[in-house]
FIDREN-205356 format. One record per residue (C-alpha): x, y, z. Coordinates in steps of 0.2 Angstrom, whole numbers, padded with zeros to 4 digits, always signed. Layout:
N
XYZ/...
***
This chain:
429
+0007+0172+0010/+0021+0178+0000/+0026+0196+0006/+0041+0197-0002/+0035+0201-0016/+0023+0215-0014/+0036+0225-0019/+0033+0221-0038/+0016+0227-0036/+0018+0244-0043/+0005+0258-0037/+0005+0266-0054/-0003+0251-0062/-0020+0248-0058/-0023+0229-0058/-0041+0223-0068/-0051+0221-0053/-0047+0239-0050/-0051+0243-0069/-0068+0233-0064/-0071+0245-0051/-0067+0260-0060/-0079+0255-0074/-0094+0251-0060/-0093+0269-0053/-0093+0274-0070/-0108+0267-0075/-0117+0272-0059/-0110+0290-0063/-0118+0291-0080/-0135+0285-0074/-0135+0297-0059/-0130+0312-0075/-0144+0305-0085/-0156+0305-0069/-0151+0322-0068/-0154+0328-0085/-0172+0321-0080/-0173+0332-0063/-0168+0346-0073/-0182+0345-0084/-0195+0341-0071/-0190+0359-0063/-0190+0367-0081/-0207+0363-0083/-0210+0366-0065/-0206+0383-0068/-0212+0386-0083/-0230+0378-0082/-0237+0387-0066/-0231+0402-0074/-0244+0398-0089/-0257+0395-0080/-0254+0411-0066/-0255+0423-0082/-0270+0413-0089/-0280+0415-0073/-0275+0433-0070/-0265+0429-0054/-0257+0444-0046/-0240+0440-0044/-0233+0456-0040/-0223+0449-0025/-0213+0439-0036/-0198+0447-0040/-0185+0449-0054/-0172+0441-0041/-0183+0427-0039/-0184+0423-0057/-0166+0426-0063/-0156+0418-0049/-0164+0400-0051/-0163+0400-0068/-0144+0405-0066/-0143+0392-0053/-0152+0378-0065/-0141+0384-0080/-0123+0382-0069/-0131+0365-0066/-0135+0360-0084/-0116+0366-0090/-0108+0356-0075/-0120+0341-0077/-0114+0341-0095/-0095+0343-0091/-0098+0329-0081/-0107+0318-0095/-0092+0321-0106/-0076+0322-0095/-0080+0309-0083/-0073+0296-0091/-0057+0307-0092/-0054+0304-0072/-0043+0288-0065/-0051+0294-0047/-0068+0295-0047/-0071+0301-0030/-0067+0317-0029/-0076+0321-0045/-0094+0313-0035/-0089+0324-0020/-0087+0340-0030/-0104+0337-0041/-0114+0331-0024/-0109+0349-0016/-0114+0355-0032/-0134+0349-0031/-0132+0353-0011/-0129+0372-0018/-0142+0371-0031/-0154+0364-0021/-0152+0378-0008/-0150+0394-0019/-0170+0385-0027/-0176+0382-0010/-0169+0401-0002/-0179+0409-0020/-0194+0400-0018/-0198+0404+0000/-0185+0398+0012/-0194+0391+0025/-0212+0389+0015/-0203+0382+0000/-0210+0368-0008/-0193+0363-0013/-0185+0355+0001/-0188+0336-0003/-0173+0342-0016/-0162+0335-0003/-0167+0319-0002/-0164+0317-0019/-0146+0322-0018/-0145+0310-0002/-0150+0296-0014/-0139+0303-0028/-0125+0301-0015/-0130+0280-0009/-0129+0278-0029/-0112+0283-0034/-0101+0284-0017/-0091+0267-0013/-0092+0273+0006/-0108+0274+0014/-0100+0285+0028/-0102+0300+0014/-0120+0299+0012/-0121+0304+0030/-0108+0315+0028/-0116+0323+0012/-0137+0320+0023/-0127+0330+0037/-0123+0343+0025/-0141+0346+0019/-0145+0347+0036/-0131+0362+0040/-0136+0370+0023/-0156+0370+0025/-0152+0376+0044/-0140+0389+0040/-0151+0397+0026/-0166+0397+0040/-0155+0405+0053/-0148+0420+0039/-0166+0422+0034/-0171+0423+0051/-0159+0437+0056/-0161+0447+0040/-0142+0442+0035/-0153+0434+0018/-0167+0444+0014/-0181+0430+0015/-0190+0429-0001/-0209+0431-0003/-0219+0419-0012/-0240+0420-0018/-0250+0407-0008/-0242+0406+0007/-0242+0414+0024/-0226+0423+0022/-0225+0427+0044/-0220+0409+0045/-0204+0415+0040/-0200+0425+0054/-0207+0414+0068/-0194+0406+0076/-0202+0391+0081/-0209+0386+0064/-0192+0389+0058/-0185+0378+0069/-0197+0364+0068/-0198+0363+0050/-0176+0361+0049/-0178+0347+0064/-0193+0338+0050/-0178+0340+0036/-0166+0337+0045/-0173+0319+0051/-0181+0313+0035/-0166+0316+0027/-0158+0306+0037/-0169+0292+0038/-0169+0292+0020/-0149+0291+0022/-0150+0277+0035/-0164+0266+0023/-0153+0271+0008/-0139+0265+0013/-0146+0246+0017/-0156+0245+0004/-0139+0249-0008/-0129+0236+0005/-0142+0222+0000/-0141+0225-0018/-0122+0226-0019/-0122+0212-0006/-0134+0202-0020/-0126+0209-0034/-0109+0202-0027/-0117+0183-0023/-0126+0183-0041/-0106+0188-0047/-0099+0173-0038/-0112+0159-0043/-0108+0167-0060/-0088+0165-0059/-0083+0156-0047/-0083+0134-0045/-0095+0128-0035/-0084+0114-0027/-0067+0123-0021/-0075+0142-0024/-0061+0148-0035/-0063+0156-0051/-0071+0144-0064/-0060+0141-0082/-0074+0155-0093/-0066+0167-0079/-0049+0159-0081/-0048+0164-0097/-0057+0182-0098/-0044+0187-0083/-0029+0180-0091/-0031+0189-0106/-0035+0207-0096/-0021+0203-0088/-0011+0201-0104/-0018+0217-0111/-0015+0226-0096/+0005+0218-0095/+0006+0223-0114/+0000+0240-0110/+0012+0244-0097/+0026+0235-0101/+0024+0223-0087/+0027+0206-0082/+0014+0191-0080/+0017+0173-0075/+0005+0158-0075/+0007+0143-0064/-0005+0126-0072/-0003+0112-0059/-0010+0094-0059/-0012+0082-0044/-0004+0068-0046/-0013+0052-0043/-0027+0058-0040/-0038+0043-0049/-0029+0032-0039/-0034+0042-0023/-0052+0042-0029/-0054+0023-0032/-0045+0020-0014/-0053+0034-0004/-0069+0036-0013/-0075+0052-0023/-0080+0060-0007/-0065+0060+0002/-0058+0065-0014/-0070+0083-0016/-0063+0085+0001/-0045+0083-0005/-0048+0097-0020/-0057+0108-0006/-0041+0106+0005/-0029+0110-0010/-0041+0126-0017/-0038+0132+0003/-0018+0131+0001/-0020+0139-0013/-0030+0154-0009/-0021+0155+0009/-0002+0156-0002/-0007+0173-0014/-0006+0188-0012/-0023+0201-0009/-0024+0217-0009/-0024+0230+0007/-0036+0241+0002/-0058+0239+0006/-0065+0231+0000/-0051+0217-0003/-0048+0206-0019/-0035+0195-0026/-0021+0202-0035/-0014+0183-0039/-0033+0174-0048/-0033+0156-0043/-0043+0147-0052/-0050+0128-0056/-0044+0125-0074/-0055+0109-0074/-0055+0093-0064/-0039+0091-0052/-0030+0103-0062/-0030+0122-0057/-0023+0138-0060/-0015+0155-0055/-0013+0171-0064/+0001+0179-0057/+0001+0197-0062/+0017+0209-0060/+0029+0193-0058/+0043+0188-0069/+0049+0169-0072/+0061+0166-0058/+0047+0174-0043/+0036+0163-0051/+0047+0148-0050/+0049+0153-0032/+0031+0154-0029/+0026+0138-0039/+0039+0127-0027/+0035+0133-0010/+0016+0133-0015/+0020+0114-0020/+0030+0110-0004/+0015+0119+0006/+0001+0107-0004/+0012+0093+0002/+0014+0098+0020/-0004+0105+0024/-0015+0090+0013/-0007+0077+0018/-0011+0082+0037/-0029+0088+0032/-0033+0072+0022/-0028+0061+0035/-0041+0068+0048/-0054+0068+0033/-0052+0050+0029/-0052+0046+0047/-0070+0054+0049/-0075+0047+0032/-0070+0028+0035/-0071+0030+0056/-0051+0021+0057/-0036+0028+0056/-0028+0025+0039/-0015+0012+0041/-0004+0022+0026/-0001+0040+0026/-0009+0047+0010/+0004+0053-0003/-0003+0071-0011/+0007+0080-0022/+0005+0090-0038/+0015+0095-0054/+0019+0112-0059/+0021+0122-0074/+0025+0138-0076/+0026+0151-0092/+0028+0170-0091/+0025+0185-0103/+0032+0189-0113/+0047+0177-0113/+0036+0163-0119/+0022+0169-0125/+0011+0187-0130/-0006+0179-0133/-0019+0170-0121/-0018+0152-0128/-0001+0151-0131/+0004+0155-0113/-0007+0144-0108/-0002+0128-0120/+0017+0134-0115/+0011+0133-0098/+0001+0117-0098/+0015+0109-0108/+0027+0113-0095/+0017+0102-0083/+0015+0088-0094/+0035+0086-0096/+0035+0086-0076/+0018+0073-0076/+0029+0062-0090/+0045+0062-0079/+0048+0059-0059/+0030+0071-0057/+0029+0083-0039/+0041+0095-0049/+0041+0112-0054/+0044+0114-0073/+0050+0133-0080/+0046+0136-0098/+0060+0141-0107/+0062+0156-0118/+0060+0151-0136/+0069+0156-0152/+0059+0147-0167/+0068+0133-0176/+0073+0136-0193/+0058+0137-0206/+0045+0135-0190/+0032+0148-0187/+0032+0163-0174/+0013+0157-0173/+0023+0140-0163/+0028+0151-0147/+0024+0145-0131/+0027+0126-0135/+0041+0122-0121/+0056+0114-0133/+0068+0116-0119/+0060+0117-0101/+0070+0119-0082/+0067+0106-0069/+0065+0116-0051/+0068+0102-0038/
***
């Protein structure tokens, strides 16, 4: 792996697979906003309808209060306005995580003031906090804040008790329910050790059942995108991540390089060694390849170079953040390494697949080309023609060569439509 130049990644940028990211949790977020605009009306019309049919039956509700009333539907409003703030501003925020912890602490706040109102420990309301438990599996990347936020009900729920308990809260009186049960202690205690361990189990199935979705979600993703053969990005991919990758570099003012290689021979190989041995061969070179870029440090891990098969035995690697002469330097010792390694790897392959030694050592090489934005090229195809021709001039002349696309000034009466076409190329031995 190239290390040395990680220092061209810049931390300010955010690459496109962080961008993908970004835009997952977004979604998730606006679900979870619109799930909560559902949760809020559900409690609207709980409130409202049993207050309805109370006054039709002539109930004596006497022991509700004024406190009781006004105080949920403050908390229920504060909800609302923050659960609209977040329906419109969210997509404002480059860091989403903060913003999930603040509204998740939010609901845990809500959910206690309803419960305290509506009877503390006799409150119907409690399952609230298994709701915000899920809320938390849905839109947190890590599942150690789901505990975290599970752990929190628990304190919130237990705390409430213990203040109601010791007349530090006044407990609330509620119709319909035997209101000495919150003041006996071992009731108290019993009903926060039953919350305290359904939430949590609701945390703990949570938390798989969103690990085997994302896990399917992320295999689904890969039969989707990647090759089946050498599992690197298929071309359709190629092409939607180069041009992000273009946008991104125009967007930022930064530099992008594109490496297209071609083994060399590789028919020949074939008809000598047979098309099995010669899968093996594009297996062994899609290794080098993904063993020589660089990945992020971060969790969960991704590429910030994209290899990719580009079609038959010719692949290629979007190099983001790297200028022409890195990407000269990456293109010749990744060649030299496809020399080295295959070449070692191939002859125990065609050792098991014939059961002799091979009485040759088999030649494996590849031709590279090499184009960067925007010195020769601004748009998707053209870097990839100025690219692709660059490899073809090293295919046409001695071939296991790295050739740099040179920076183009139209010819007189040409077209700027012609950029990318390498008139003048550099030979890297």
């Amino acid at each position: 792996m190239d290390f040395s130049r990680l220092k061209y990644i810049s931390t300010d940028v955010p690459t496109t697979d962080e961008l993908e990211l970004l835009n997952e949790s977004r979604v998730r977020i606006s679900q979870v906003i619109r799930a909560r605009w559902i949760i809020l009306g559900i409690l609207a019309a709980y409130g409202v309808v049993p207050y309805v049919l109370f006054q039709y039956y002539s109930i004596d509700l006497s022991s509700v209060t004024t406190l009781q009333c006004v105080f949920p539907v403050l908390a229920w409003c504060t909800m609302a306005t923050y659960n609209a703030f977040f329906l419109y501003s969210y997509q404002w925020f480059a860091n989403i995580r903060p913003l999930n912890q603040i509204q998740l602490l939010l609901d845990l706040l809500f959910v206690t003031v309803v419960i305290h109102y509506s009877g503390g420990a006799v409150s119907w309301f409690w399952p609230m906090y298994l709701v915000v438990t899920l809320e938390s599996v849905l839109v947190m990347e890590k599942y150690s804040d789901t505990f975290a936020f599970a752990l929190g009900a628990s304190l919130a729920y237990g705390g409430l008790l213990q203040f109601e308990y010791y007349g530090i809260v006044p407990p609330v009186s509620m119709p319909f329910e035997n209101l000495s049960l919150q003041q006996t202690l071992p009731y108290g205690v019993t009903k926060w050790a039953w919350v305290t361990m359904t939430n949590m189990s609701v945390a703990a199935i949570g938390v798989y059942l969103m690990k085997t979705i994302r896990h399917r979600e992320e295999e689904l993703r890969k039969l989707v995108i990647k090759d089946n053969l050498t599992a690197l990005y298929n071309r359709a991919y190629f092409y939607y991540r180069l041009n992000s990758e273009i946008q991104r570099a125009k967007r930022y003012s930064r530099a992008l390089s594109l490496l297209i290689m071609d083994m060399d021979n590789f028919k020949r190989f074939n008809d000598r060694y047979g098309h099995l041995v010669g899968d093996q061969l594009l297996r062994v070179l899609a290794s080098t390849i993904r063993s020589n870029i660089r990945y992020s440090g971060g969790k969960p891990s991704y590429e910030l170079d994209i290899p990719c098969r580009y079609g038959g035995d010719e692949f290629a690697i979007i190099l983001p953040e790297t200028n022409n002469a890195q990407a000269a330097v990456v293109a010749e010792r990744l060649r030299k390494e496809i020399n080295l390694k295959c070449v070692h790897e191939m002859m125990a392959q065609i050792q098991a697949a014939t059961g002799t030694h091979p009485m040759e050592i088999p030649t494996v090489t590849v031709s590279v080309g090499v184009a960067s934005f925007p010195e020769h090229a601004s748009m998707t195809e053209a870097l990839v023609k100025a690219a692709d021709d660059a490899m073809y001039v090293s295919k046409r002349s001695e071939k296991n060569k790295v050739v740099v696309s040179e920076t183009l000034t139209p010819l007189p009466g040409t077209s700027p439509l012609a950029e990318g076409v390498p008139r003048v190329c550099t030979v890297r031995e």
